[in-house]
CHARMM internal coordinates of N, CA and C (Angstrom, degrees):
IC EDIT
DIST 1 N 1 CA 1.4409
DIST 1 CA 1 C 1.5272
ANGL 1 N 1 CA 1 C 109.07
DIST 1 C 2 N 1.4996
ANGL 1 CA 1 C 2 N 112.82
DIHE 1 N 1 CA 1 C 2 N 132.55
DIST 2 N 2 CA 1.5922
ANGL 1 C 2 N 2 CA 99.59
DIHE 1 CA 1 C 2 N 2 CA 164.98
DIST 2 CA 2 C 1.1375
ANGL 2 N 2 CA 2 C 128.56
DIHE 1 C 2 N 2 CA 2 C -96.19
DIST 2 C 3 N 1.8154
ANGL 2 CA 2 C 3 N 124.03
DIHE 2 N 2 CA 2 C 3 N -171.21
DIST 3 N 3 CA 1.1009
ANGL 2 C 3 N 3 CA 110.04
DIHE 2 CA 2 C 3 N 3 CA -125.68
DIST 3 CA 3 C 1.8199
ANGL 3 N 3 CA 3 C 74.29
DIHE 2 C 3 N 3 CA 3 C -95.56
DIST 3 C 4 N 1.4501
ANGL 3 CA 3 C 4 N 130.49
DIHE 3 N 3 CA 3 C 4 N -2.25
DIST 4 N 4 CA 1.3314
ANGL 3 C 4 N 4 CA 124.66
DIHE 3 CA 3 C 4 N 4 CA -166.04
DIST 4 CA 4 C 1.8109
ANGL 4 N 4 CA 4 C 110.54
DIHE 3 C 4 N 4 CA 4 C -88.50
DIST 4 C 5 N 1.5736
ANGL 4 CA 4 C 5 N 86.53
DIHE 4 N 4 CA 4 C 5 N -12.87
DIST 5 N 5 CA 2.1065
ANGL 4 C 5 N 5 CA 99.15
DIHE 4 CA 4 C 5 N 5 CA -171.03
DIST 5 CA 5 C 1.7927
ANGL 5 N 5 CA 5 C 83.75
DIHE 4 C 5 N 5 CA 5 C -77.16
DIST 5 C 6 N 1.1248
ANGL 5 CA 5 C 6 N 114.31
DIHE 5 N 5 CA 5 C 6 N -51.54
DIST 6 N 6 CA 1.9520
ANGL 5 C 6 N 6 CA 132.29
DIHE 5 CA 5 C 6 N 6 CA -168.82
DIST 6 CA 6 C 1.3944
ANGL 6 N 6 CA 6 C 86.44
DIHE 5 C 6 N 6 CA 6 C -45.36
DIST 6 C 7 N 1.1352
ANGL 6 CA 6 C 7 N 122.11
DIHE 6 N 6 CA 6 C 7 N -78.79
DIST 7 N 7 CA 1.6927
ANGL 6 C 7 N 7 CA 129.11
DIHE 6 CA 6 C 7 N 7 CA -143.22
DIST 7 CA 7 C 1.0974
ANGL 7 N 7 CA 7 C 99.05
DIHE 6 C 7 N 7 CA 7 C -66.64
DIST 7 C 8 N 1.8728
ANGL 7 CA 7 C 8 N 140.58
DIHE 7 N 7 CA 7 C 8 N -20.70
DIST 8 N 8 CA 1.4461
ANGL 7 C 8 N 8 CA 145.72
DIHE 7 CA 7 C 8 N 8 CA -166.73
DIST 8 CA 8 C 1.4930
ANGL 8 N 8 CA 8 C 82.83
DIHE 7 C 8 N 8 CA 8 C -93.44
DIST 8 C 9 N 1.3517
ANGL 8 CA 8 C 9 N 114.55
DIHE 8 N 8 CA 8 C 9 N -64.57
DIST 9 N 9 CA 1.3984
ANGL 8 C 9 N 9 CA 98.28
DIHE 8 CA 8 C 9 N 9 CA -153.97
DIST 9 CA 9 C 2.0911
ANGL 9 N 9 CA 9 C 123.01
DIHE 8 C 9 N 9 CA 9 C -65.66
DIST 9 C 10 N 1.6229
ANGL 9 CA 9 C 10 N 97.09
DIHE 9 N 9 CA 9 C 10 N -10.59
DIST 10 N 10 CA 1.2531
ANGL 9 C 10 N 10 CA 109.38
DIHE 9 CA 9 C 10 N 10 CA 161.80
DIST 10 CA 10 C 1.2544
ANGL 10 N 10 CA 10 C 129.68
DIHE 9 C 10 N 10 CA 10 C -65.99
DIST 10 C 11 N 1.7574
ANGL 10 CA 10 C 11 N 123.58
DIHE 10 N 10 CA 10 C 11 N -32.88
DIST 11 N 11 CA 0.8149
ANGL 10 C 11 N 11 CA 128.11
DIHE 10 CA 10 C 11 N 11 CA -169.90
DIST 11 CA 11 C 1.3663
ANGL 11 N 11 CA 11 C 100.09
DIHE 10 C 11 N 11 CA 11 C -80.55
DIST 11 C 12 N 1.9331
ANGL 11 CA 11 C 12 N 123.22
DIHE 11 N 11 CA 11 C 12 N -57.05
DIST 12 N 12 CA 1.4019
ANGL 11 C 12 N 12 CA 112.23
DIHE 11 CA 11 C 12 N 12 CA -172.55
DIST 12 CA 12 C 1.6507
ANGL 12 N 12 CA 12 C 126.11
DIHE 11 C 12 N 12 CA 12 C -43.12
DIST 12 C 13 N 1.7503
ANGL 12 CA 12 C 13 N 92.04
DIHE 12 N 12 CA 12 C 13 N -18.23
DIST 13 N 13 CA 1.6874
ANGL 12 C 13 N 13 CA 91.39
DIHE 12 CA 12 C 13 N 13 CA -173.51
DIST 13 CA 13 C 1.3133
ANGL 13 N 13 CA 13 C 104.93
DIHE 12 C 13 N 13 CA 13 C -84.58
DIST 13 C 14 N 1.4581
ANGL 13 CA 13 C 14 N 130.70
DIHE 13 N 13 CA 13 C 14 N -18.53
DIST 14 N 14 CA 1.4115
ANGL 13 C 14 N 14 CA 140.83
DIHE 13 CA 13 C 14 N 14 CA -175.25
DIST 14 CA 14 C 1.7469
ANGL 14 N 14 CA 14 C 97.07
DIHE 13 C 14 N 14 CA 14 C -65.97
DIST 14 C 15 N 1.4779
ANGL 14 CA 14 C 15 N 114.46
DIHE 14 N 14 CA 14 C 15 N -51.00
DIST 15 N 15 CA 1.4541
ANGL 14 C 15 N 15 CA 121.27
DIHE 14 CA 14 C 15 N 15 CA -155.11
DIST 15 CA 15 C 1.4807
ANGL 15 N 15 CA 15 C 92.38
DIHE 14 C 15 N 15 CA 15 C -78.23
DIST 15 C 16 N 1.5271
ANGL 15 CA 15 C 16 N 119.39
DIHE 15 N 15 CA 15 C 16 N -35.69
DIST 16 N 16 CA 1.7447
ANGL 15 C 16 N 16 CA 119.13
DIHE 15 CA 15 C 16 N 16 CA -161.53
DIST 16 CA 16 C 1.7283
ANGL 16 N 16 CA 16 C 92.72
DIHE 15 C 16 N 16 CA 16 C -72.82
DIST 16 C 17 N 1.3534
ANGL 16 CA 16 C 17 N 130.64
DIHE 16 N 16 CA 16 C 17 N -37.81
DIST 17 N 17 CA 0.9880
ANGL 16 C 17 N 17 CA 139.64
DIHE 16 CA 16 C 17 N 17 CA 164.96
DIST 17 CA 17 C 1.5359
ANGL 17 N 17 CA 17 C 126.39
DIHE 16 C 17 N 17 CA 17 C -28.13
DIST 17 C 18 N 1.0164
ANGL 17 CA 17 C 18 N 88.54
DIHE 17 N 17 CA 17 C 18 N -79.41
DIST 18 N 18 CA 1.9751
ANGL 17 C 18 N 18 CA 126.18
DIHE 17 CA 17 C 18 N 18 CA 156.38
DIST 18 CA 18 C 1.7575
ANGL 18 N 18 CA 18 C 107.28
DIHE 17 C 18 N 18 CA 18 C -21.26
DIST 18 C 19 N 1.6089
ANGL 18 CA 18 C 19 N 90.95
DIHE 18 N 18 CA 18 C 19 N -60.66
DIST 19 N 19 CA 1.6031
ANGL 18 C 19 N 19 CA 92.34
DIHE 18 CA 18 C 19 N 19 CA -166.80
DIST 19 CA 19 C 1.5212
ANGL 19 N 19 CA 19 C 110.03
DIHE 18 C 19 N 19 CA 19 C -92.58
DIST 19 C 20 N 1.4215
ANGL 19 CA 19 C 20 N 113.02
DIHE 19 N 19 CA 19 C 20 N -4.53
DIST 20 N 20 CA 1.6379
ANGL 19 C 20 N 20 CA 105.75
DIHE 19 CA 19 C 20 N 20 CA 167.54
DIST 20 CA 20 C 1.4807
ANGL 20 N 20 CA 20 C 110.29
DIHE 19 C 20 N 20 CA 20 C -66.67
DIST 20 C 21 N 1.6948
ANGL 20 CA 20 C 21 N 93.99
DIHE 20 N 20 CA 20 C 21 N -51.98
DIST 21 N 21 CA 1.6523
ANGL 20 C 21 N 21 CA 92.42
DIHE 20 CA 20 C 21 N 21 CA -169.01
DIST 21 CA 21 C 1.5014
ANGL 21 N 21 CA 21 C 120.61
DIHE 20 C 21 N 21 CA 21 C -79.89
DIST 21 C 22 N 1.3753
ANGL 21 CA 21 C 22 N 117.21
DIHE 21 N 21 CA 21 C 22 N -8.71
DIST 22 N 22 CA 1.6202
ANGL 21 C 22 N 22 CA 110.43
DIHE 21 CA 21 C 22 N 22 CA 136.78
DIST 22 CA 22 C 1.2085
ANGL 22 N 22 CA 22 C 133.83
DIHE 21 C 22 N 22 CA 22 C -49.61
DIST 22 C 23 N 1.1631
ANGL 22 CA 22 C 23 N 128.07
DIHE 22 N 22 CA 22 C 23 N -51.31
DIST 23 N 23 CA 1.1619
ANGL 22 C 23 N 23 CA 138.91
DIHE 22 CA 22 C 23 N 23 CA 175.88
DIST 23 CA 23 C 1.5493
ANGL 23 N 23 CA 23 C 111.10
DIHE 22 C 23 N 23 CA 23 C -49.66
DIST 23 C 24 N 1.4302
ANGL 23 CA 23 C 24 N 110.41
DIHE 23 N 23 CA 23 C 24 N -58.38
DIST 24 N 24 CA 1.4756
ANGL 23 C 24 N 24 CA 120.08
DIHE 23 CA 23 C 24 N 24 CA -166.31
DIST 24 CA 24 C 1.8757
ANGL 24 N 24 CA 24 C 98.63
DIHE 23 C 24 N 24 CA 24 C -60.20
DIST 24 C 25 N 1.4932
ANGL 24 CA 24 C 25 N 89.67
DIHE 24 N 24 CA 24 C 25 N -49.57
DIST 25 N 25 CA 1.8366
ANGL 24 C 25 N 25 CA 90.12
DIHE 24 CA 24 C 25 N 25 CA 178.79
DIST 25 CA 25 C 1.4199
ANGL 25 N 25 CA 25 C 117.26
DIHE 24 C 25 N 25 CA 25 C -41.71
DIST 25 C 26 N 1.3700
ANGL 25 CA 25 C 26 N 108.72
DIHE 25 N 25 CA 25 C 26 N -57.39
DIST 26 N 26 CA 1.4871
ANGL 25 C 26 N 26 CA 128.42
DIHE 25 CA 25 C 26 N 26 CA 175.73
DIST 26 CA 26 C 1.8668
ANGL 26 N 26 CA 26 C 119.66
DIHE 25 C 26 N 26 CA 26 C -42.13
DIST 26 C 27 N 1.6052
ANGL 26 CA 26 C 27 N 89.34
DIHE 26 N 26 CA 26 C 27 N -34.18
DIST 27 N 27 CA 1.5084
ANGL 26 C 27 N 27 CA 99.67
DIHE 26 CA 26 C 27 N 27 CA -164.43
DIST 27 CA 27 C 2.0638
ANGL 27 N 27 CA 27 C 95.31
DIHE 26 C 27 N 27 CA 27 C -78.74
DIST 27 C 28 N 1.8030
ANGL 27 CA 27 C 28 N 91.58
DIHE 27 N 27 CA 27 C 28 N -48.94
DIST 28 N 28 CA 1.8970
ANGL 27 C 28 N 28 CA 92.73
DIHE 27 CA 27 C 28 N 28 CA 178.36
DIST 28 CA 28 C 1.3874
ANGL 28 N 28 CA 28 C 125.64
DIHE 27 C 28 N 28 CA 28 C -52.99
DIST 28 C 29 N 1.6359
ANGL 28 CA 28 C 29 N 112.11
DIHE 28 N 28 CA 28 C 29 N -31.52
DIST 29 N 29 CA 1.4953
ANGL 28 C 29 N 29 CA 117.29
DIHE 28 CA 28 C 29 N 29 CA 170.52
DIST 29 CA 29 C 1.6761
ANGL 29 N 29 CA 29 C 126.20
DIHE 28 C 29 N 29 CA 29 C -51.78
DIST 29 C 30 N 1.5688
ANGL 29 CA 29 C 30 N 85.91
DIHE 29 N 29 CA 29 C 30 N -42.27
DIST 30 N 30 CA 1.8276
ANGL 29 C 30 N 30 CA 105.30
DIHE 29 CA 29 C 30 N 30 CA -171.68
DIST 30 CA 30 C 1.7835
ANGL 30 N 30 CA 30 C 98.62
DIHE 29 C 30 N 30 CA 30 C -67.17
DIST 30 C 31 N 1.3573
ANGL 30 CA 30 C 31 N 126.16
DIHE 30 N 30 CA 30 C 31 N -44.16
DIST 31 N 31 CA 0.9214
ANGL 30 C 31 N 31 CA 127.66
DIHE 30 CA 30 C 31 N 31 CA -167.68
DIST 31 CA 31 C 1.6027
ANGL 31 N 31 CA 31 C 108.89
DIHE 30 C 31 N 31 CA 31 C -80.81
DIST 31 C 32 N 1.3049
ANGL 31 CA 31 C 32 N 113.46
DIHE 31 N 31 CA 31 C 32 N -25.93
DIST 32 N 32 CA 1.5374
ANGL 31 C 32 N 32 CA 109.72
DIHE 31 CA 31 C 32 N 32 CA 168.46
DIST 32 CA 32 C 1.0562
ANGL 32 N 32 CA 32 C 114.84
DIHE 31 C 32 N 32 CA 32 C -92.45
DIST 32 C 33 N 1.5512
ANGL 32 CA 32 C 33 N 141.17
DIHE 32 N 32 CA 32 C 33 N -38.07
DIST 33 N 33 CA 1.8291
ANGL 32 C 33 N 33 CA 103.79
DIHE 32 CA 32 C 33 N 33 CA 129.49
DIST 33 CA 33 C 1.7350
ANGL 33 N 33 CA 33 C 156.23
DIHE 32 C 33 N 33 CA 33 C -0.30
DIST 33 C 34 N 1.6690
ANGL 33 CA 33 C 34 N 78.97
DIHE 33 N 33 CA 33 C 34 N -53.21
DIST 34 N 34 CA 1.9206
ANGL 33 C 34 N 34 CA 89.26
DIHE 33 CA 33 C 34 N 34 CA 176.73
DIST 34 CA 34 C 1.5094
ANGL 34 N 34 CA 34 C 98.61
DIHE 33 C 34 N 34 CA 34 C -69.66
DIST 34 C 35 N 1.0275
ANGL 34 CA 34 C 35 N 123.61
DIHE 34 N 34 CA 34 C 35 N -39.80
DIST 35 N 35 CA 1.5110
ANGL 34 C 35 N 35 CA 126.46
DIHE 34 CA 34 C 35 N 35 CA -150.66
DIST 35 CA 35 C 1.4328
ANGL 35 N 35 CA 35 C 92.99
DIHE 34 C 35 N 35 CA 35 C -84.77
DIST 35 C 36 N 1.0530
ANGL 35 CA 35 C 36 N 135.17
DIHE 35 N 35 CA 35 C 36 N -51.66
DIST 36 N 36 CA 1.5327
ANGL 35 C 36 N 36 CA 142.84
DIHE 35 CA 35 C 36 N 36 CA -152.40
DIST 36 CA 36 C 1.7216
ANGL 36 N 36 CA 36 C 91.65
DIHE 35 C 36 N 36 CA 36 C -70.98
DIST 36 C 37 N 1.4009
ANGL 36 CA 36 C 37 N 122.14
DIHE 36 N 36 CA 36 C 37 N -42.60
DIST 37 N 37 CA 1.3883
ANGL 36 C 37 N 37 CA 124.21
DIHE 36 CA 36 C 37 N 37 CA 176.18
DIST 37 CA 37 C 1.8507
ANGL 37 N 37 CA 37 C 119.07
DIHE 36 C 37 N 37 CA 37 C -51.89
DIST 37 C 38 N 1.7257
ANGL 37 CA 37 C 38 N 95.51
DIHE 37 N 37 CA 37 C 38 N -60.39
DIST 38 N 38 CA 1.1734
ANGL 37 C 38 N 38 CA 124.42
DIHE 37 CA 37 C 38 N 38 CA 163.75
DIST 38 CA 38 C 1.6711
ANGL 38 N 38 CA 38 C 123.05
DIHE 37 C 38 N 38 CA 38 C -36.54
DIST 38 C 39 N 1.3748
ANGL 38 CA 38 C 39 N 126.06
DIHE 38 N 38 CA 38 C 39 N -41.61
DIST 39 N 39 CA 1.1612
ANGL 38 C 39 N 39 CA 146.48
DIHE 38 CA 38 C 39 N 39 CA 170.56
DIST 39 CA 39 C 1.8332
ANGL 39 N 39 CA 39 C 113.21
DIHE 38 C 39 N 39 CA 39 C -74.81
DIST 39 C 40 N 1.3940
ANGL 39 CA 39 C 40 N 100.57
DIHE 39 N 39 CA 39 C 40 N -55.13
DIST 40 N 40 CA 1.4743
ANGL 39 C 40 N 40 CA 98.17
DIHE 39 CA 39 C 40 N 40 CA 163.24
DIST 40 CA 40 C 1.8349
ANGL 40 N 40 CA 40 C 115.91
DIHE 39 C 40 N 40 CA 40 C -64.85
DIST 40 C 41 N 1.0238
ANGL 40 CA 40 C 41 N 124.52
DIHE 40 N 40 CA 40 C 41 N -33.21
DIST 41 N 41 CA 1.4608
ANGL 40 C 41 N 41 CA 130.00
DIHE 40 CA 40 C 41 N 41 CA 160.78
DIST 41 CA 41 C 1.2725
ANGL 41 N 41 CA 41 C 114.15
DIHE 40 C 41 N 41 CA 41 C -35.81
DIST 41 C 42 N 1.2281
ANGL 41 CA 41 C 42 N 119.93
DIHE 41 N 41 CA 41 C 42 N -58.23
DIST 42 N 42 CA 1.3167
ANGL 41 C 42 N 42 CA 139.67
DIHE 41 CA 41 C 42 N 42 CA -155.54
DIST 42 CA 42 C 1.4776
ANGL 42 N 42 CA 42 C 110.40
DIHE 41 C 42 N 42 CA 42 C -78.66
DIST 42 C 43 N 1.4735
ANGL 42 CA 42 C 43 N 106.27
DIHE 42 N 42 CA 42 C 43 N -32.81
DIST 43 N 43 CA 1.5746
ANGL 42 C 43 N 43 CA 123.40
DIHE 42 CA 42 C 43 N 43 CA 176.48
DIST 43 CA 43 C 1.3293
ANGL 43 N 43 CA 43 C 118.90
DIHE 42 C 43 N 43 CA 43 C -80.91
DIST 43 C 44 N 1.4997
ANGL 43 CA 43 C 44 N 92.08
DIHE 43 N 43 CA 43 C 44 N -38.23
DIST 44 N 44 CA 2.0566
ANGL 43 C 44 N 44 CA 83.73
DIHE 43 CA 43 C 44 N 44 CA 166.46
DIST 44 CA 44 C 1.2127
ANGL 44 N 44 CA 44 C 120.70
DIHE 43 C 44 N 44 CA 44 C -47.82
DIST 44 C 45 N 1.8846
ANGL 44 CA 44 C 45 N 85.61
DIHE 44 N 44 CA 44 C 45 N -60.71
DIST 45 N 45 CA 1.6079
ANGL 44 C 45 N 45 CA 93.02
DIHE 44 CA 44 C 45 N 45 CA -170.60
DIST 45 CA 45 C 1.6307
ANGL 45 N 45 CA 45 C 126.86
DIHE 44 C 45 N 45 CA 45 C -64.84
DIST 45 C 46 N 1.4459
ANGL 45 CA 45 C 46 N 117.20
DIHE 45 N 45 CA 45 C 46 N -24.08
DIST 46 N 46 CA 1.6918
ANGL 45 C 46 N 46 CA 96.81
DIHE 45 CA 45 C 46 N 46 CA 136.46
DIST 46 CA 46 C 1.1221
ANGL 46 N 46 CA 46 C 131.93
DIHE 45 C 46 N 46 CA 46 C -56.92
DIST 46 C 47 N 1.1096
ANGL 46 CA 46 C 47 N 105.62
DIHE 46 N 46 CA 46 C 47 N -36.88
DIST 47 N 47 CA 2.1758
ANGL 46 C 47 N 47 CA 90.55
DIHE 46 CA 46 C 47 N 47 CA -179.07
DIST 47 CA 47 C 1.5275
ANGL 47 N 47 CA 47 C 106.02
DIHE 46 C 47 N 47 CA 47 C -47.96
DIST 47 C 48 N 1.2061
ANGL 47 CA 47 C 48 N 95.70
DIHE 47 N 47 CA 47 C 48 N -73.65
DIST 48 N 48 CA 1.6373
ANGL 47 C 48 N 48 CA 125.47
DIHE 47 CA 47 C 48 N 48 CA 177.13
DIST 48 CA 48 C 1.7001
ANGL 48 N 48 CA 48 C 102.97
DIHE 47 C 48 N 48 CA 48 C -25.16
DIST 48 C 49 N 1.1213
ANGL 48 CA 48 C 49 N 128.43
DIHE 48 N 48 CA 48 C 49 N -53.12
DIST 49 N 49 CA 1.5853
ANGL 48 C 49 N 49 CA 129.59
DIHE 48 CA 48 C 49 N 49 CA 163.75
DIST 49 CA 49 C 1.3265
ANGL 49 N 49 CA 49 C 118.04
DIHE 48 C 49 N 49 CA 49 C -56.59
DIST 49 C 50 N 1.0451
ANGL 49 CA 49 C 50 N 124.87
DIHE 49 N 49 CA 49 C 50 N -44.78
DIST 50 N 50 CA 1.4373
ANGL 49 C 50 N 50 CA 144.53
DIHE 49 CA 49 C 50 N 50 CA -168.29
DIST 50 CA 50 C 1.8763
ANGL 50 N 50 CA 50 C 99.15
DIHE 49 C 50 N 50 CA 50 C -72.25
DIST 50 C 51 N 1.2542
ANGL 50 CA 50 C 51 N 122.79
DIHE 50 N 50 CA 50 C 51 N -46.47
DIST 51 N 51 CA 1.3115
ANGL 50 C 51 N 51 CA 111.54
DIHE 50 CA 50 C 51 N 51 CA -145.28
DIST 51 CA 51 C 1.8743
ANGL 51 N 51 CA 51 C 111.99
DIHE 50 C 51 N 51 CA 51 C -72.34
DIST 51 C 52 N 1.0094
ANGL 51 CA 51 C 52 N 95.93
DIHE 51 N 51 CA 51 C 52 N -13.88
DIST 52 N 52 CA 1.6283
ANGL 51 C 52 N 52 CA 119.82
DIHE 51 CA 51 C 52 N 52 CA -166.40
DIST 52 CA 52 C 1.8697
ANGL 52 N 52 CA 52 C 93.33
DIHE 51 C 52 N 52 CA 52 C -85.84
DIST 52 C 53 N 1.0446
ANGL 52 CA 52 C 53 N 129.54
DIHE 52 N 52 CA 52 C 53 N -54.00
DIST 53 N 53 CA 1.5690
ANGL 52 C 53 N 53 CA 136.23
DIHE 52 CA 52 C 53 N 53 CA 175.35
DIST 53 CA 53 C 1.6512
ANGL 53 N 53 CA 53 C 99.56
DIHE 52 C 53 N 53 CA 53 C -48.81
DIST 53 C 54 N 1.3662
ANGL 53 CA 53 C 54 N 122.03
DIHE 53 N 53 CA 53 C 54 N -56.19
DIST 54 N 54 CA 1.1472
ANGL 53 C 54 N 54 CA 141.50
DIHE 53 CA 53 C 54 N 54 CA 167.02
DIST 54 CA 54 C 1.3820
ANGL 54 N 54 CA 54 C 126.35
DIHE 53 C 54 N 54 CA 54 C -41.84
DIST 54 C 55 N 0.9969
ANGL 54 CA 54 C 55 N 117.80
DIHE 54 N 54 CA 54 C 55 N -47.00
DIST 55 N 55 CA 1.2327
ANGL 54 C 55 N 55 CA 126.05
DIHE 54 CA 54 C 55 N 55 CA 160.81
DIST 55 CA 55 C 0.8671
ANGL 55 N 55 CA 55 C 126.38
DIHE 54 C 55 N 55 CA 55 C -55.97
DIST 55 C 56 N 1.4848
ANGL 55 CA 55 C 56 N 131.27
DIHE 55 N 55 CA 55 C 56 N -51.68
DIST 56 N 56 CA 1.6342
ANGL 55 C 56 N 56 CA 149.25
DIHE 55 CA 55 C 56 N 56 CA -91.12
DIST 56 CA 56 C 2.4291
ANGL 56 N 56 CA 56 C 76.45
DIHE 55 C 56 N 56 CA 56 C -145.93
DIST 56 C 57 N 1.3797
ANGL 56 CA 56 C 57 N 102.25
DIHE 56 N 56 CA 56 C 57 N -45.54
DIST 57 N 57 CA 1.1495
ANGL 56 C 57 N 57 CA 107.94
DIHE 56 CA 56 C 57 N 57 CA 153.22
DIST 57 CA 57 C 1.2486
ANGL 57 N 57 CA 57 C 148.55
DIHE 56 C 57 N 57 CA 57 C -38.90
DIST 57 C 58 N 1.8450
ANGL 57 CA 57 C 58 N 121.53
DIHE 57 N 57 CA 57 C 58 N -46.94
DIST 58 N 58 CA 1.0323
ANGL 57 C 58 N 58 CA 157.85
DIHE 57 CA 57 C 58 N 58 CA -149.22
DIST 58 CA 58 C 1.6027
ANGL 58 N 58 CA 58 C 92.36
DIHE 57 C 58 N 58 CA 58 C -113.95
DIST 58 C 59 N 1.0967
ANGL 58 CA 58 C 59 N 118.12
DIHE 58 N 58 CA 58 C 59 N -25.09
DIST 59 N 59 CA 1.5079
ANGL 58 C 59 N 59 CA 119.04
DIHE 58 CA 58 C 59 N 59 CA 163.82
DIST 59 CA 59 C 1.2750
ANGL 59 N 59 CA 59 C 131.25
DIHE 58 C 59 N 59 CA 59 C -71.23
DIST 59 C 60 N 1.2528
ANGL 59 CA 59 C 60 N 106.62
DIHE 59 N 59 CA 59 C 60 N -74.26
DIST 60 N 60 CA 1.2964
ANGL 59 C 60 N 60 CA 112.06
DIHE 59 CA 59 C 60 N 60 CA 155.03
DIST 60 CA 60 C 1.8508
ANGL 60 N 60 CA 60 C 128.32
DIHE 59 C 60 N 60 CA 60 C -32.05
DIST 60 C 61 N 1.2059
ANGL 60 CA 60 C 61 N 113.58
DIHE 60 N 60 CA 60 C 61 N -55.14
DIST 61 N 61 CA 1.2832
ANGL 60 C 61 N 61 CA 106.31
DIHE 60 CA 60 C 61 N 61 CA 138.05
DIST 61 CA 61 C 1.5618
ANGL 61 N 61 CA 61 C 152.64
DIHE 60 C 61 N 61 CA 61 C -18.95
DIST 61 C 62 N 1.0858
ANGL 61 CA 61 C 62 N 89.33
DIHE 61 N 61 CA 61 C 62 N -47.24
DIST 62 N 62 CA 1.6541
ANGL 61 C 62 N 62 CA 114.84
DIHE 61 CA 61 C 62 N 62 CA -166.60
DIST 62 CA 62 C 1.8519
ANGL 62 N 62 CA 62 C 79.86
DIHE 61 C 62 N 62 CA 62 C -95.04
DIST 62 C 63 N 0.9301
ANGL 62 CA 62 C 63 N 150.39
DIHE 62 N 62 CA 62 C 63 N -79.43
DIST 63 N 63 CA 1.6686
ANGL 62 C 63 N 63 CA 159.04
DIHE 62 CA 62 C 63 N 63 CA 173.45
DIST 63 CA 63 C 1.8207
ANGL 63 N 63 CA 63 C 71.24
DIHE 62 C 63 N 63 CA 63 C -13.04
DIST 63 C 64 N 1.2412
ANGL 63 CA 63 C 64 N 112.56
DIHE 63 N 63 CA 63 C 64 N -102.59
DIST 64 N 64 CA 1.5845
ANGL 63 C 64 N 64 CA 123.98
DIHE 63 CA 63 C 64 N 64 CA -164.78
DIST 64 CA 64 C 1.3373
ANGL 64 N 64 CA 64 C 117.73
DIHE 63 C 64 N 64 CA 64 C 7.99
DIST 64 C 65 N 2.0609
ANGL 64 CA 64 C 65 N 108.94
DIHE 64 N 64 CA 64 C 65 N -87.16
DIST 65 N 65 CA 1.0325
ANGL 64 C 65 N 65 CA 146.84
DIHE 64 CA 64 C 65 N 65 CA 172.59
DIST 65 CA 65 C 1.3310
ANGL 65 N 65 CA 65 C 100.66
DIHE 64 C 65 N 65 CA 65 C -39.04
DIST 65 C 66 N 1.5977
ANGL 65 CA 65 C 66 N 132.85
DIHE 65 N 65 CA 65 C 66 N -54.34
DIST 66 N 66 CA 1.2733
ANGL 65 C 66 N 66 CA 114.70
DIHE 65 CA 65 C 66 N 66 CA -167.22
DIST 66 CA 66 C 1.6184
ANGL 66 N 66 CA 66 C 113.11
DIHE 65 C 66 N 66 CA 66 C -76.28
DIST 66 C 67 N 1.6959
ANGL 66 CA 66 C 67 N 122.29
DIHE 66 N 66 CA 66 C 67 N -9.50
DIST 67 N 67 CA 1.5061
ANGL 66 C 67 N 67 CA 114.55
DIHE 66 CA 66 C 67 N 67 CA -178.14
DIST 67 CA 67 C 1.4326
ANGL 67 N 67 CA 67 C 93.04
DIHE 66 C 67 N 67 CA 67 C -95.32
DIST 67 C 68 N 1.4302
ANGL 67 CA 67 C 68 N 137.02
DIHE 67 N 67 CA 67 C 68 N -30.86
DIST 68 N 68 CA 1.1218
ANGL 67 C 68 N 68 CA 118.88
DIHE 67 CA 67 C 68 N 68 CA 159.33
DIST 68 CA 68 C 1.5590
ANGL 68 N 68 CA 68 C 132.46
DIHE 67 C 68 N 68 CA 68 C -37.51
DIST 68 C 69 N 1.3778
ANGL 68 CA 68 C 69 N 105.90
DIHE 68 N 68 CA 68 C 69 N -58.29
DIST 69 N 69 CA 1.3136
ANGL 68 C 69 N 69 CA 116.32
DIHE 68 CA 68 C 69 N 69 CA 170.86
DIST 69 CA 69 C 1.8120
ANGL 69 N 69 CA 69 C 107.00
DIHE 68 C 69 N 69 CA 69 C -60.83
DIST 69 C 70 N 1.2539
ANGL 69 CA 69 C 70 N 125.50
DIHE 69 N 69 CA 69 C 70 N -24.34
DIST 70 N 70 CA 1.7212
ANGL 69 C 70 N 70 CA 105.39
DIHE 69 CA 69 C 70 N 70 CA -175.71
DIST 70 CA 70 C 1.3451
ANGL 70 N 70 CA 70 C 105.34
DIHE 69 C 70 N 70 CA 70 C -87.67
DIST 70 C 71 N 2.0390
ANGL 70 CA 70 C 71 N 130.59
DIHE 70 N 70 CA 70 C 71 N -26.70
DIST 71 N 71 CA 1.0643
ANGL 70 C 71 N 71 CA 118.71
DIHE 70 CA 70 C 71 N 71 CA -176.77
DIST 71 CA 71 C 1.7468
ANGL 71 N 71 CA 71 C 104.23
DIHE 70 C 71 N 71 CA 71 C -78.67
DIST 71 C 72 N 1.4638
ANGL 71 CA 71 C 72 N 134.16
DIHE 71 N 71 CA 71 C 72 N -21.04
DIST 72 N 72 CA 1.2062
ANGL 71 C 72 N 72 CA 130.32
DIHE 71 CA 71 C 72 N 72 CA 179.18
DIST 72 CA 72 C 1.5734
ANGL 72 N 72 CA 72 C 110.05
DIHE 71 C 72 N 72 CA 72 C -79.09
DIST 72 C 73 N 1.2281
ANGL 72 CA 72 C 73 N 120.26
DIHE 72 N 72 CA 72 C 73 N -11.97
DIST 73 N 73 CA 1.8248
ANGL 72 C 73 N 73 CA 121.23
DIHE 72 CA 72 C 73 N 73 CA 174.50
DIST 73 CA 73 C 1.4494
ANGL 73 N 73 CA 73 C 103.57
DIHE 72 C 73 N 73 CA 73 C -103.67
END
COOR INIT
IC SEED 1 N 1 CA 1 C
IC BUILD
């Protein structure tokens, strides 16, 4: 074999190389995408649970403060 078949066939393995671990990179991004979506999903939908307790809180409160305020006037 010469030394020009060697140096080709080194390189294709350099480039086949190249394009796995692109690929794989490509593939980890997509998947930390899904998740990053997935996580914000997850956070709405606590808020979204949460806001009604919150409220429902802020009431009761507000009831409080105002008999406070009628026995102090």
């Amino acid at each position: 074999m010469s030394l020009t078949a060697v140096i080709l066939i080194v390189v294709l393995v350099l480039l086949g190389a190249y394009a796995v671990s692109l690929y794989n990179g490509l593939v980890r991004l997509k998947h930390g995408v899904s998740k990053a979506w997935s996580n914000i999903d997850v956070l709405l939908k606590q808020r979204h649970d949460e806001l009604p307790k919150l409220v429902e809180t802020c009431k009761q409160y507000m009831q409080y403060e105002g008999a406070t305020l009628e026995r102090v006037i």
